[in-house]
C-alpha positions in Angstrom: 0.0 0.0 0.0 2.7 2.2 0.9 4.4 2.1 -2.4 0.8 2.5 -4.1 1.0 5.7 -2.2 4.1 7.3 -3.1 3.4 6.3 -6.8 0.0 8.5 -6.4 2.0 11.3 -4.8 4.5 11.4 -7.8 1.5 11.6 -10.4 -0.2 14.5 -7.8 2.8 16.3 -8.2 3.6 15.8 -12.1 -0.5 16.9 -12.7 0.5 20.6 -11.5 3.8 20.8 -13.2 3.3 22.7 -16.6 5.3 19.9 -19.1 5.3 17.0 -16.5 2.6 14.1 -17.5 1.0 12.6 -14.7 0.0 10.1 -17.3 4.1 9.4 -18.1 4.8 9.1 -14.0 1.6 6.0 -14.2 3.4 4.5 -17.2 6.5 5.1 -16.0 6.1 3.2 -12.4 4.4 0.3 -14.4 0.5 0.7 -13.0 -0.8 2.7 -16.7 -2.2 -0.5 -17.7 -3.8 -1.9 -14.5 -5.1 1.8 -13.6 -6.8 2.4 -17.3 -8.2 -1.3 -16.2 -9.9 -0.1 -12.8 -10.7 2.9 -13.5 -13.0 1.1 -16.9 -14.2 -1.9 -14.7 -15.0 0.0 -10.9 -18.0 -2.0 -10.3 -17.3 -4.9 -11.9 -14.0 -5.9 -9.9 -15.7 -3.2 -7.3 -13.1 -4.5 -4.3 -10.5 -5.5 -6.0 -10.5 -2.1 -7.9 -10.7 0.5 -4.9 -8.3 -1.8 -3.0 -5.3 -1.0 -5.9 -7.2 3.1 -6.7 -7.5 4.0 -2.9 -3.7 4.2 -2.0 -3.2 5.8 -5.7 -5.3 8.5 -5.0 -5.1 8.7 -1.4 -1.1 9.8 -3.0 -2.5 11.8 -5.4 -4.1 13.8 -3.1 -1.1 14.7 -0.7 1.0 15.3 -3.7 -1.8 17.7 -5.3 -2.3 19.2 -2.2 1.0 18.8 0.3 4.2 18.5 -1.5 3.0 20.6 -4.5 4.5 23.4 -2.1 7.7 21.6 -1.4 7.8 21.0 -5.2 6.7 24.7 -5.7 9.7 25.9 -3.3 12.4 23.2 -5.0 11.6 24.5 -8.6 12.4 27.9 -6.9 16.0 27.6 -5.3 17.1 24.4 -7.9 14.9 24.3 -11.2 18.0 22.6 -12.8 17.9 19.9 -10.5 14.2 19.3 -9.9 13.4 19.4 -13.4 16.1 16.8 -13.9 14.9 15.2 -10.8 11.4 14.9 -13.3 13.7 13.7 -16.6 14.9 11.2 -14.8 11.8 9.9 -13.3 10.0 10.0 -17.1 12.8 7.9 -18.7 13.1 5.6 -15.6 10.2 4.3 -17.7 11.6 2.9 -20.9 12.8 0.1 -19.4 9.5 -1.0 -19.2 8.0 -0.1 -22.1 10.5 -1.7 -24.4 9.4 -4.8 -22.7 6.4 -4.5 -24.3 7.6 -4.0 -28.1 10.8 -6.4 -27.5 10.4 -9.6 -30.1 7.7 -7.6 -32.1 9.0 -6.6 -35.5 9.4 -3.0 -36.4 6.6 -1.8 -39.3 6.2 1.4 -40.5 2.7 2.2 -38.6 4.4 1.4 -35.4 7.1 3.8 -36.5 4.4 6.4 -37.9 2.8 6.0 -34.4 6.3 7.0 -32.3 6.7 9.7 -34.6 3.4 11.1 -34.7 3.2 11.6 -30.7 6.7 12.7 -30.4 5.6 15.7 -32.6 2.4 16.0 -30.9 4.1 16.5 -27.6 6.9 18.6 -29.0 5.0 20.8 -30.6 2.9 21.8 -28.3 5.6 22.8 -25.8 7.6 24.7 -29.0 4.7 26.6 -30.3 2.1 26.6 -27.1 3.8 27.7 -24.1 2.3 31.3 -24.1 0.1 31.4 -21.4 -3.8 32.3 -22.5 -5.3 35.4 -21.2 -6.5 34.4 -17.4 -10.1 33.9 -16.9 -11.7 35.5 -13.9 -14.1 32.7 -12.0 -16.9 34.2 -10.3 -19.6 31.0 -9.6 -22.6 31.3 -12.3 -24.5 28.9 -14.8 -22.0 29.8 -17.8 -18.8 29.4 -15.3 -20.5 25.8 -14.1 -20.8 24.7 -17.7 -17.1 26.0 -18.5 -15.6 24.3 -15.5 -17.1 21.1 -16.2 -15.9 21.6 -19.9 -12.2 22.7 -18.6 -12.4 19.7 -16.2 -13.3 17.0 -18.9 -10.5 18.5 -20.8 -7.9 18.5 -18.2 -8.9 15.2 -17.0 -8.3 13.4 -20.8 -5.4 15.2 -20.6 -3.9 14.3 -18.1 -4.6 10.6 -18.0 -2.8 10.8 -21.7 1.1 10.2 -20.9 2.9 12.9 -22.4 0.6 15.3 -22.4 0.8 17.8 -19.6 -2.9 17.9 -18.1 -2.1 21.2 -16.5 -0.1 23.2 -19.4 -3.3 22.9 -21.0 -5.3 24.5 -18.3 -2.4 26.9 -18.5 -2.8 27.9 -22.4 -6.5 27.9 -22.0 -6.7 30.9 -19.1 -7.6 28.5 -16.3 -4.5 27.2 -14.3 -3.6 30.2 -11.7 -7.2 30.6 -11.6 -7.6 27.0 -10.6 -4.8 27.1 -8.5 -5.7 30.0 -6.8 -8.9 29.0 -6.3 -7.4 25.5 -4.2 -5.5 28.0 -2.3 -8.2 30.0 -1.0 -10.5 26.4 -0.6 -8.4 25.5 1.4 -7.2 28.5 3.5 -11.6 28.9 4.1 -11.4 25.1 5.8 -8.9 25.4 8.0 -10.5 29.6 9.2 -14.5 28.0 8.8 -15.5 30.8 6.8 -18.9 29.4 5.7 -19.5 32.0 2.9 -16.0 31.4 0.9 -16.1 27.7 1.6 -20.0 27.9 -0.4 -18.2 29.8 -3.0 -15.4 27.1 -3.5 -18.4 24.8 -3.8 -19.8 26.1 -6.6 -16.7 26.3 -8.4 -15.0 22.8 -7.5 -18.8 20.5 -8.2 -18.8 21.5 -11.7 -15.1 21.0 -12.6 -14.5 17.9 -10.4 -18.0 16.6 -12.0 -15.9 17.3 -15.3 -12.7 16.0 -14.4 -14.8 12.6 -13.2 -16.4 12.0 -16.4 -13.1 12.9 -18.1 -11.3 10.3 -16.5 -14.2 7.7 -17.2 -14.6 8.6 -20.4 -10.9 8.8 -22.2 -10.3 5.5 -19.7 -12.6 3.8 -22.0 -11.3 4.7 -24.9 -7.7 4.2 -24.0 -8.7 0.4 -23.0 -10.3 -0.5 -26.3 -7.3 1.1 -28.2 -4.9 -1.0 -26.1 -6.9 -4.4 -26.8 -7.4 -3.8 -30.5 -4.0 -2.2 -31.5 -1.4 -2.9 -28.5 1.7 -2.6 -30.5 0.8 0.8 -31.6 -0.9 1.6 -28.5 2.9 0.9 -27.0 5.0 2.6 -29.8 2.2 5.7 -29.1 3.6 5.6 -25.6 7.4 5.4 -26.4 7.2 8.2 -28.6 5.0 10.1 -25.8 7.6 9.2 -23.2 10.7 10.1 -25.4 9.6 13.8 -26.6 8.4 14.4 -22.1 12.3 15.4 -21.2 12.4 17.5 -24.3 8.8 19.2 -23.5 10.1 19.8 -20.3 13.9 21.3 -21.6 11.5 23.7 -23.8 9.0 25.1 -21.3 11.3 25.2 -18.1 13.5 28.0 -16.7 16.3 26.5 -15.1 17.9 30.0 -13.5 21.5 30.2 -13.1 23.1 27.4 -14.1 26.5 26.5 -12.0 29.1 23.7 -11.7 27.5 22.2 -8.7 24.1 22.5 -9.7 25.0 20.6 -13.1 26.5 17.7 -10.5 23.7 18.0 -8.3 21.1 17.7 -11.1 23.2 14.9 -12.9 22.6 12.9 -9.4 18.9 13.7 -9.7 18.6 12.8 -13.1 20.2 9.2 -11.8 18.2 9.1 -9.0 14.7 10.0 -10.7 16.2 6.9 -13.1 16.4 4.6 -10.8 13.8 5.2 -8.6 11.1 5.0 -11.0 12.5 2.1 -12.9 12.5 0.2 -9.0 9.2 1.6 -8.4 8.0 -0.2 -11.9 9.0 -3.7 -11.1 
């Protein structure tokens, strides 16, 4: 269980990262294919299911909500080394994956498939890392059917490995909103005030509502893509997990950059490695 929780707490944190895939860190600790598998047969499996999603979000959660600020602080004195850190932790991965494709012979749709998401994930940090104008949430009708919108949306996204869930939310307006909005959530819960927590209420329903059937919905889809055309499915991922480090090199600023943080992030990078490659046996 513990494990199950520390895995959740690395995809909490990579789902507020701009660049970082949560969807990467699940296929990257070896639980992508057993997660898309719960999450599309809850009540089916029902015990079996929450036994392995419980501790996964249970992490999720105190990522999201406790070490994002720890995260938030290390990308502010070292964002050489924590982005490494994240490299590392993405390709840790691979190992994995190759598994998968090992013995299968190379054709060109498997190729086209690597090469297509690569690109996909490329380009979007090369040409979409301006930040979209910031929307203002005040709790409404039209805000409740944009949030569930925004929440389907960021849910697909990031359940997809590769694509970063929250640079998304950042190019459409919503992201500092969003997080601003946990902020203050959170500050009303631990003061009681009654009329902000009402107000968080109205804002959180509609996009967790969204983010729900987001996560139900691409699940599915995922699953039947995987049983009908695993190879490509797999060669999808590869690419996906191969273009993250560059996504990340694109969109990051990593600050002054010194002989010792260069060492420093080079153990990182080993560390992140080997840590998610033991975390994916």
């Amino acid at each position: 269980m513990l494990k199950n929780i520390i895995k959740g707490a690395i995809i909490g944190i990579a789902n507020i990262i701009p660049g970082v895939s949560g969807g990467t860190m699940a296929v990257s600790m070896g639980i992508y294919d057993k997660l898309i598998h719960c999450i599309t047969h809850l009540f089916s499996e029902l015990k079996k299911n929450i036994q392995f999603l419980v501790p996964i979000f249970v992490g999720a959660g105190i990522g999201l909500v406790g070490l994002s600020f720890v995260i938030e602080y290390l990308f502010d004195i070292a964002p050489l080394e924590t982005n490494l850190l994240f490299i590392g932790l993405i390709l840790g991965g691979l190992p994995a994956m190759w598994k998968r494709v090992k013995g299968n012979s190379i054709k060109v749709p498997h190729i086209l498939s690597f090469v297509v998401f690569f690109a996909l994930v490329v380009g979007l940090a090369a040409f979409g890392n301006g930040e979209g104008a910031e929307v203002v949430i005040e709790p409404g009708v039209g805000m409740a059917i944009a949030l569930f919108a925004v929440g389907i949306i960021a849910a697909a996204t990031m359940i997809i490995p590769g694509v970063s869930g929250s640079m998304i939310l950042l190019l459409l307006g919503f992201y500092n909103p969003i997080v601003t909005e946990i902020n203050t959530f959170i500050r009303a819960l631990v003061a009681f005030d009654i009329t902000a927590l009402w107000r968080g209420i109205l804002i959180f329903v509609p996009f967790g509502l969204g983010v729900v059937a987001g996560i139900f919905g691409i699940a599915k889809i995922i699953e039947i893509v995987f049983n009908k055309y695993p190879l490509l499915a797999y060669w999808a991922i590869i690419g996906l997990i191969v273009a993250s480090p560059f996504a990340i090199l694109l969109l990051s600023n990593f600050g002054t950059i010194t002989i010792s943080s260069v060492l420093i992030g080079i153990a990182a990078l080993i560390f992140g490695t080997v840590a998610a490659y033991k975390l994916g046996d």
